[in-house]
C-alpha positions as CSV (number, residue, x, y, z in Angstrom):
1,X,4.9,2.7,-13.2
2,X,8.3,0.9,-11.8
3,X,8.3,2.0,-7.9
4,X,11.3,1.8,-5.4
5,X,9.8,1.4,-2.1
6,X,12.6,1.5,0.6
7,X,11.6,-0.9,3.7
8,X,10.1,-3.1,1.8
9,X,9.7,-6.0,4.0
10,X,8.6,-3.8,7.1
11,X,4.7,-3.0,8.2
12,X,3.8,-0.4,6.1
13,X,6.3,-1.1,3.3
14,X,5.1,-4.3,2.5
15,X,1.7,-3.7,3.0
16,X,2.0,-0.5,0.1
17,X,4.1,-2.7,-2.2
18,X,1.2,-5.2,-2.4
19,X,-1.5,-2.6,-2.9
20,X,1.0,-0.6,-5.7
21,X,1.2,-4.4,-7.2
22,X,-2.4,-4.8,-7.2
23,X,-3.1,-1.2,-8.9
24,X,-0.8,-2.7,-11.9
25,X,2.3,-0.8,-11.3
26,X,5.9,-3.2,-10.6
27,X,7.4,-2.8,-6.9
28,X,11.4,-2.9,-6.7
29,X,11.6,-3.2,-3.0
30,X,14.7,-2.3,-0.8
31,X,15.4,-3.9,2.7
32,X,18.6,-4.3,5.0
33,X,16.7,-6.1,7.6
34,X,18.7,-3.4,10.5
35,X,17.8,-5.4,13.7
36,X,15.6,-3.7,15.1
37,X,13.0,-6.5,15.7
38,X,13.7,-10.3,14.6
39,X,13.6,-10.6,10.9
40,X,11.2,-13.7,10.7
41,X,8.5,-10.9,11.4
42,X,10.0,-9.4,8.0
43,X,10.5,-12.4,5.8
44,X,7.0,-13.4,6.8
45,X,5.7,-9.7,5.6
46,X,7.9,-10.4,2.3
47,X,6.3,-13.8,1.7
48,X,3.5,-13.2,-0.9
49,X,5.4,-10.3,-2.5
50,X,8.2,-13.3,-3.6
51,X,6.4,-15.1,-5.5
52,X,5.1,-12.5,-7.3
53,X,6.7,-11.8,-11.0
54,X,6.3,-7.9,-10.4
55,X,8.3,-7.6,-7.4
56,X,11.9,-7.8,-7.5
57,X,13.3,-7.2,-3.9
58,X,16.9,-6.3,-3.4
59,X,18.7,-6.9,0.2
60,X,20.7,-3.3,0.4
61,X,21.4,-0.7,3.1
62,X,21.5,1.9,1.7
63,X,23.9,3.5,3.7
64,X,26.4,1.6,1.9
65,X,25.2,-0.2,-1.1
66,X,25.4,1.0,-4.7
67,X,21.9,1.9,-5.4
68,X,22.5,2.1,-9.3
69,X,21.3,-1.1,-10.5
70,X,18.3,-1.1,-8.0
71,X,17.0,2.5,-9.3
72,X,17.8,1.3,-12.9
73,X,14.0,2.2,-14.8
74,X,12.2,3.4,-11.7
75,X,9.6,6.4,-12.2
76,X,9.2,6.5,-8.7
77,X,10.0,6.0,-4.9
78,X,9.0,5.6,-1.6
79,X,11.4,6.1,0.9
80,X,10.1,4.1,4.0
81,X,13.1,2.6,5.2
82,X,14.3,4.3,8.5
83,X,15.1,3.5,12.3
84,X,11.6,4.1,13.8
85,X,10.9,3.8,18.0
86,X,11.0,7.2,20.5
87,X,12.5,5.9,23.3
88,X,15.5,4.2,21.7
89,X,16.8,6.9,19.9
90,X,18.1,8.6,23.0
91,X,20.5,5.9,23.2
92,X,21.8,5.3,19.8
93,X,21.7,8.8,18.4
94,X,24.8,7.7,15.9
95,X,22.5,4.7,14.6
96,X,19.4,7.1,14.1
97,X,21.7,9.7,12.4
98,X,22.9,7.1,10.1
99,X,19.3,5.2,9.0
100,X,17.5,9.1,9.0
101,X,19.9,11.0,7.7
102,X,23.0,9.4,6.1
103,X,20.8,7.0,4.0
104,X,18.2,9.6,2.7
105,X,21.3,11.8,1.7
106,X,22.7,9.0,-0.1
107,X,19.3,7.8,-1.6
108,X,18.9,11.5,-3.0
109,X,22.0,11.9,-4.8
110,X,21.4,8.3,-6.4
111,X,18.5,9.7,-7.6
112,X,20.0,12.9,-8.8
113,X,19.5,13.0,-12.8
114,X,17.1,10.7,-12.7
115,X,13.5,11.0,-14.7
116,X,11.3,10.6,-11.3
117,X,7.7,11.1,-11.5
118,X,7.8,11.4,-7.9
119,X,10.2,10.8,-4.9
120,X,7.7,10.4,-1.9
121,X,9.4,10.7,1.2
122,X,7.9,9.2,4.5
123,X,8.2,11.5,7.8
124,X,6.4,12.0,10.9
125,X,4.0,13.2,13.4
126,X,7.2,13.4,15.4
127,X,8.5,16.4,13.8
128,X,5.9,18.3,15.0
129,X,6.6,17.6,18.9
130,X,4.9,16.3,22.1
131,X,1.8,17.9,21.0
132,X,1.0,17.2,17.0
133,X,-2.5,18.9,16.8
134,X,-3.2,20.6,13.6
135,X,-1.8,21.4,9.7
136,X,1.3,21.0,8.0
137,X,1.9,25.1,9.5
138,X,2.3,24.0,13.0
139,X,5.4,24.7,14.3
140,X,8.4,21.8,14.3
141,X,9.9,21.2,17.8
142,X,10.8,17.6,17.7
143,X,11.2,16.3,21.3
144,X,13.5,12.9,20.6
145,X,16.3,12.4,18.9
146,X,14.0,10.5,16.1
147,X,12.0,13.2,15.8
148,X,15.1,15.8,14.9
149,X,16.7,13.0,12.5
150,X,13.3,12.9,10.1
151,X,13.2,16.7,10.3
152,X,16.4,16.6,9.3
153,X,15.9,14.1,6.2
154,X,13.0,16.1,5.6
155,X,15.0,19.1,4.8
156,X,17.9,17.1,2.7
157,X,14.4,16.0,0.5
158,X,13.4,19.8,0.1
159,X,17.3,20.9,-0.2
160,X,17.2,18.3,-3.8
161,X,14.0,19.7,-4.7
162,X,15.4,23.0,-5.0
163,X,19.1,22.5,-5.9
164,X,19.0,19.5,-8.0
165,X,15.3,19.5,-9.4
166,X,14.0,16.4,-7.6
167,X,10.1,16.0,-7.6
168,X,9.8,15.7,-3.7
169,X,7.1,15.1,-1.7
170,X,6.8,15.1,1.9
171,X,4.1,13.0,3.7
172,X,4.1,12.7,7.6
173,X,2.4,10.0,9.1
174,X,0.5,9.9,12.4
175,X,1.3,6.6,13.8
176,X,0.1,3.7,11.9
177,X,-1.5,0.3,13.3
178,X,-3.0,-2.2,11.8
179,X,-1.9,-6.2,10.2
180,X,1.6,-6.5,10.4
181,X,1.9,-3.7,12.9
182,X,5.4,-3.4,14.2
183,X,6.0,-5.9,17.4
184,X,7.1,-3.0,19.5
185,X,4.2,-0.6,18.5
186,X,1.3,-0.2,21.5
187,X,-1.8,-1.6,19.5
188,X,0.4,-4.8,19.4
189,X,1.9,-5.2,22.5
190,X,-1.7,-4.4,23.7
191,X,-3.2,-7.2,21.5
192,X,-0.7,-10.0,22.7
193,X,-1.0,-8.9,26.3
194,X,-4.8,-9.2,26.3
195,X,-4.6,-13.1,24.3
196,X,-2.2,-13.9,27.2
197,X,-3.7,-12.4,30.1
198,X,-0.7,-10.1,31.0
199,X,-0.7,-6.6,32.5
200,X,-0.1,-3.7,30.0
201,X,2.5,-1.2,31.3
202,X,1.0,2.8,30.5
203,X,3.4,5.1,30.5
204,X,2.4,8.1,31.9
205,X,-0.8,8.5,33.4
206,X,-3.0,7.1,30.2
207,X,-4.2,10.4,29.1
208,X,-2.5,10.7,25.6
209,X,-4.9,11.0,22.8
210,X,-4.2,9.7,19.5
211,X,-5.6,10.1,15.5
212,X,-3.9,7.0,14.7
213,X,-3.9,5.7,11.1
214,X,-5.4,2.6,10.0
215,X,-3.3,0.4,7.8
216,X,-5.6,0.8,4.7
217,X,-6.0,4.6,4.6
218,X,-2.1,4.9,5.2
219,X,-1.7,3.1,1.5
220,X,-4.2,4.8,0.5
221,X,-2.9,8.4,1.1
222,X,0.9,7.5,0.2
223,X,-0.5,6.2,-3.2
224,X,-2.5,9.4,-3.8
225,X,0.7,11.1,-2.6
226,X,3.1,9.4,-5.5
227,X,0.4,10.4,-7.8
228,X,-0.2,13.4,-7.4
229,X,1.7,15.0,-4.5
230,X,2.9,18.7,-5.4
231,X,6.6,18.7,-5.6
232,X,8.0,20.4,-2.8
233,X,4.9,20.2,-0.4
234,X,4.2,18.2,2.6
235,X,0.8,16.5,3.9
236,X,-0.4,14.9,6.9
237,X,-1.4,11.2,6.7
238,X,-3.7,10.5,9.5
239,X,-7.1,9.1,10.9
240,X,-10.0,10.9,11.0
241,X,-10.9,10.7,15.0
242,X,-9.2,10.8,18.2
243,X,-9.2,8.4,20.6
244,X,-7.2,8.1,24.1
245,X,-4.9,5.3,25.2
246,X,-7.4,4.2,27.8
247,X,-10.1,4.0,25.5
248,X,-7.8,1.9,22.7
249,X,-7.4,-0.5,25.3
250,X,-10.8,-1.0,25.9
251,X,-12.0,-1.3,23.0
252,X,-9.4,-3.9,22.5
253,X,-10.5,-5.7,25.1
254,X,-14.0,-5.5,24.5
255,X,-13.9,-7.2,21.4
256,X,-11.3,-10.1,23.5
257,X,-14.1,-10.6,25.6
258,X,-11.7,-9.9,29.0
259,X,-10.8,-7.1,31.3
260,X,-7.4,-5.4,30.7
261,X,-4.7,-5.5,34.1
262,X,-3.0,-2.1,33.8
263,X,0.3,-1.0,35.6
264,X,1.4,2.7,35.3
265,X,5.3,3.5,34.9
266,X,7.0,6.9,34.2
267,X,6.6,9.1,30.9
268,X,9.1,8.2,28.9
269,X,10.8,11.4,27.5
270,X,9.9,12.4,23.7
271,X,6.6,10.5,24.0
272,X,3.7,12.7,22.7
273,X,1.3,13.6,24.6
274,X,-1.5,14.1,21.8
275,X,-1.9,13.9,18.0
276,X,-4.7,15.5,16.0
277,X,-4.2,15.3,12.3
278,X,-5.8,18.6,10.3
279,X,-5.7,16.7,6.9
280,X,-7.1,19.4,4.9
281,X,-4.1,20.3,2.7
282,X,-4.3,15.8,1.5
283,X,-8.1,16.3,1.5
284,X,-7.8,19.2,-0.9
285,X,-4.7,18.5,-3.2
286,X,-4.7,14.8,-3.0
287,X,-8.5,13.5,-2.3
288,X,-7.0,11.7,0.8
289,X,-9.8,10.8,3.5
290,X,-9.7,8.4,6.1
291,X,-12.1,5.6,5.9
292,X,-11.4,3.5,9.0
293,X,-12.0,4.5,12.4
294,X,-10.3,3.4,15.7
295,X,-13.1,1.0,17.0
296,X,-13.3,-0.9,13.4
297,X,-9.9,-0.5,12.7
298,X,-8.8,-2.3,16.4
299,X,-11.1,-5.2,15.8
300,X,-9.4,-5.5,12.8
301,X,-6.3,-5.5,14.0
302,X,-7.2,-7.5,16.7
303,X,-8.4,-10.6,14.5
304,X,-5.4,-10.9,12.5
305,X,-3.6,-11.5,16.1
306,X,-6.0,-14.2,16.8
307,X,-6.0,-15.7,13.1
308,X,-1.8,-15.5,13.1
309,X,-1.7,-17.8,16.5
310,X,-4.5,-20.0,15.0
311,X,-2.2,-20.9,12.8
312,X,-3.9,-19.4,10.0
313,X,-3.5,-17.2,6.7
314,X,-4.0,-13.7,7.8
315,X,-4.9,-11.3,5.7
316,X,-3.5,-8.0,6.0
């Protein structure tokens, strides 16, 4: 299979282009390198997948771009690329619209016609609200600004599916960590504050709970999803066990062999409060299971920290 995945050279997207390579299919990946975080951090994620004759990577946004020649023999997409972060999206809400909404609407009529096998888009817990605990049934009261733009790409996914015929499938992830983890995600910031013996700012008072997803199982489920997703449905991608924000950091630390310095600021608004992913639906119709668990899955994450400022090869 020929596979567009859309944010290519971010965390997750270059980390599933890899894995799709490796399962023999050929990756057209999609990046416009929006500044969100420096792009070194992205050209590093890209720098196995260039070298490799079944990856052709095109630099597009694809707010703007013609997508023709980029879709030209795909059987299938993943559509990653999107402005990610809570707290900034209270700020910019034109520059979420436009990354959510006006690119997925754009990304869906270019695929309009086409013979798609599957058209995998990527939400979010987010939709859901402040408190994301159960299946894909629970109620959607996004509390951010992101949260209402990926509802609202969610729809214009569904809208296709019905109008137009595309094969859409809806996944929802419950924030990923892992290798390559985005810089301004918590696991991160907590891993780079421990290595240099800095405080780590809680917001709130460090009771949220968490199903976070490890890396691998994230993959793992959006591969099963492009497979064999049922057109017009939507599953949760998420870990198997809940852990709080205290705990995370402890475990963390543990296995850094020091003792975390915590300061405690405000809630910041939109921040949820807890995540609990009923995976049932993915169990059911996909086979999706999560394999990793939050105390293996933050060593892991942890040692690719130490091995990148070693100066080493990490392996994602």
């Amino acid at each position: 299979m020929k596979v567009m995945v859309t944010g290519a050279a971010g965390f997750v997207g270059s980390s599933l282009s890899e894995a799709l390579i490796g399962a023999g299919h050929e990756v057209v990946g999609v990046d416009c390198f929006v500044p969100y975080y420096d792009r070194s951090i992205k050209e590093s994620n890209l720098a196995t997948l260039r070298s490799n004759p079944s990856f052709a990577f095109h630099e597009l946004d694809l707010r703007t771009a013609d997508l023709g020649e980029a879709l030209e023999g795909v059987d299938g997409v993943v559509h990653l690329a999107a402005m990610p972060g809570l707290a900034k999206s209270w700020t910019d809400v034109e520059l979420y619209s436009s990354c959510n909404v006006v690119a997925t609407s754009r990304l869906v009529d270019a695929c309009r016609g086409r013979q798609l096998h599957r058209f995998v888009h990527i939400s979010t817990s987010s939709v859901y609200g402040s408190e994301a605990n159960g299946d894909e049934t629970m109620p959607m009261r996004p509390a951010s600004p992101y949260g209402i733009t990926k509802l609202a790409a969610e729809h214009l996914v569904l809208a296709h599916t019905e109008q137009y015929g595309l094969p859409g499938v809806i996944l929802r992830y419950f924030s990923i960590y892992g290798p390559r983890q985005r810089p301004d995600m918590g696991y991160n910031l907590f891993c780079e504050a421990l290595l240099d013996d800095r405080p780590i700012t809680i917001f709130g008072d460090g009771s949220a709970t968490r199903s976070n997803t490890y890396i691998d199982d994230c993959v793992r489920g959006t591969m099963l999803g492009l497979q064999l997703g049922e057109v017009g449905e939507a599953y949760n991608i998420g870990g198997g066990e809940v852990i709080g924000l205290l705990d995370a950091i402890n475990v963390i630390a543990e296995v850094a062999g020091v003792s975390p310095k915590l300061i405690f600021g405000d809630k910041r608004p939109g921040d949820q409060k807890s995540t609990q992913a009923d995976c049932s639906k993915a169990a059911a119709q996909l086979g999706y299971h999560a394999t990793v668990g939050p105390h293996e899955g933050l060593a892991r994450q942890f040692a690719w920290h130490l091995a990148r400022r070693a100066g080493g090869s990490p392996v994602a």
